[in-house]
N, C-alpha and C positions, 0 to 999 in steps of 0.2 A: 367605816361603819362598825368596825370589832368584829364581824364574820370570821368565823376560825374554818378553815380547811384542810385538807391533807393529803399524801398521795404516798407511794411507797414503789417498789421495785424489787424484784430479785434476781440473784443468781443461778437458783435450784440447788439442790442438793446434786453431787457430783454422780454418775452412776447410777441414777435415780429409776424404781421401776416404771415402767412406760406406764402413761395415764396417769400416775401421781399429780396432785395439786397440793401444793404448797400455801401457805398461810397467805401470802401478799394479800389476792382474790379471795381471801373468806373474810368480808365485814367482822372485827369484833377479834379477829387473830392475828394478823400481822398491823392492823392499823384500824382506829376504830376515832370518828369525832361526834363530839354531842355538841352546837354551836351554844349551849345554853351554859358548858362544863368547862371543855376544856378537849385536846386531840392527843395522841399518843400512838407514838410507833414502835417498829425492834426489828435488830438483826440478830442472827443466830439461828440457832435450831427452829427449826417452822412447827415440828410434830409436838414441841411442847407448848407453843403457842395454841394449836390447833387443839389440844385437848383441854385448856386451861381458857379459852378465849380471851388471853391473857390480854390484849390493847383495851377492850371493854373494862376488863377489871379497872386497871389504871385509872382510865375517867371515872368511875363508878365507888375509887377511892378515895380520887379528887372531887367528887361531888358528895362526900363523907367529911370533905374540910382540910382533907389530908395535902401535903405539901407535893409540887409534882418529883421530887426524888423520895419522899417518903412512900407514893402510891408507887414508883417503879417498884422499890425495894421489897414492898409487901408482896407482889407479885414475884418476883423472884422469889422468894422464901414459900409463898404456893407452890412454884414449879418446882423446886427442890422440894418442898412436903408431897407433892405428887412424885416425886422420881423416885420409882422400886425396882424395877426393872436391872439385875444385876449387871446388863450390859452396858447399860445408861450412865452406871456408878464407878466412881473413884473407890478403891482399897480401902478407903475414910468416910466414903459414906455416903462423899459429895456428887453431884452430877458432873458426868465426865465432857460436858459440854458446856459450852455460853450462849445466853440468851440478855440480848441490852436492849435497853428501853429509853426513849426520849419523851419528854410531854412537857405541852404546857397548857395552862389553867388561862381562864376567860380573863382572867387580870392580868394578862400576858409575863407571868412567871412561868418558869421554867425548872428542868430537871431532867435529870437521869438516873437509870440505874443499871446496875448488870448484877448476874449471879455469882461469876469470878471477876476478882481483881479490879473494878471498876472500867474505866473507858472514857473519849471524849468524844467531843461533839460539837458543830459548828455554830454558832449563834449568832443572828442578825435581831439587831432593835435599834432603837432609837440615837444610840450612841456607838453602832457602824458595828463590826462583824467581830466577832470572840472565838477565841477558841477554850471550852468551860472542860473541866475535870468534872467526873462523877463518880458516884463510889460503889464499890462493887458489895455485895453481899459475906463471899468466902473472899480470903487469902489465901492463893495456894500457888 
């Protein structure tokens, strides 16, 4: 039928204080689908998900026309324009953390992105299972 779905999972943050919740369970931060757009997920830091409600943005990029590594990538580059935080940050500027992102659009394309160094990711369609590179925002 073309119905897009999603689901997601975590590890938690290690040492975490008691009561924290984590982006997984917040609609719109670790995972967000609109069946009309397209779904996106991410692993990495949760608290920059959580303040950027970065999986929303993604579809919200993608339904701007944008490509689904072009919409991770734009959100990466928010959460790095949102990272000030001197302890967050690299000696260079950068966010001393990774945040990756997968999505795909209602015409069953695909993408990724991450803030450092790029990443991969598993893919299943119509011509059996891939393993895709995607690209990262910084090199470092």
């Amino acid at each position: 039928k073309g119905d897009l779905a999603g689901v997601t999972t975590t590890s938690g943050l290690p040492y975490k204080i008691p009561g924290r919740v984590g982006d997984s369970p917040i609609i719109g931060a670790g995972l967000y689908v609109d069946n009309q757009v397209g779904a996106a997920g991410s692993t990495g830091r949760g608290e920059a998900n959580l303040k950027n409600l970065s999986c929303f943005l993604v579809v919200e990029f993608m339904r701007q026309g944008k490509s689904p590594t072009d919409a991770c990538l734009e959100v990466c580059q928010r959460i790095a324009d949102h990272t000030k935080l001197s302890y967050l940050l690299k000696k260079e500027g950068l966010p001393n953390f990774n945040v990756k992102f997968y999505a795909v659009n209602k015409k069953g394309e695909y993408g990724g992105g991450a803030i450092l160094n790029g990443g991969k990711m598993w893919v299943y369609d119509a011509t059996g299972q891939h393993l895709v590179d995607f690209p990262g925002l910084f090199k470092v």
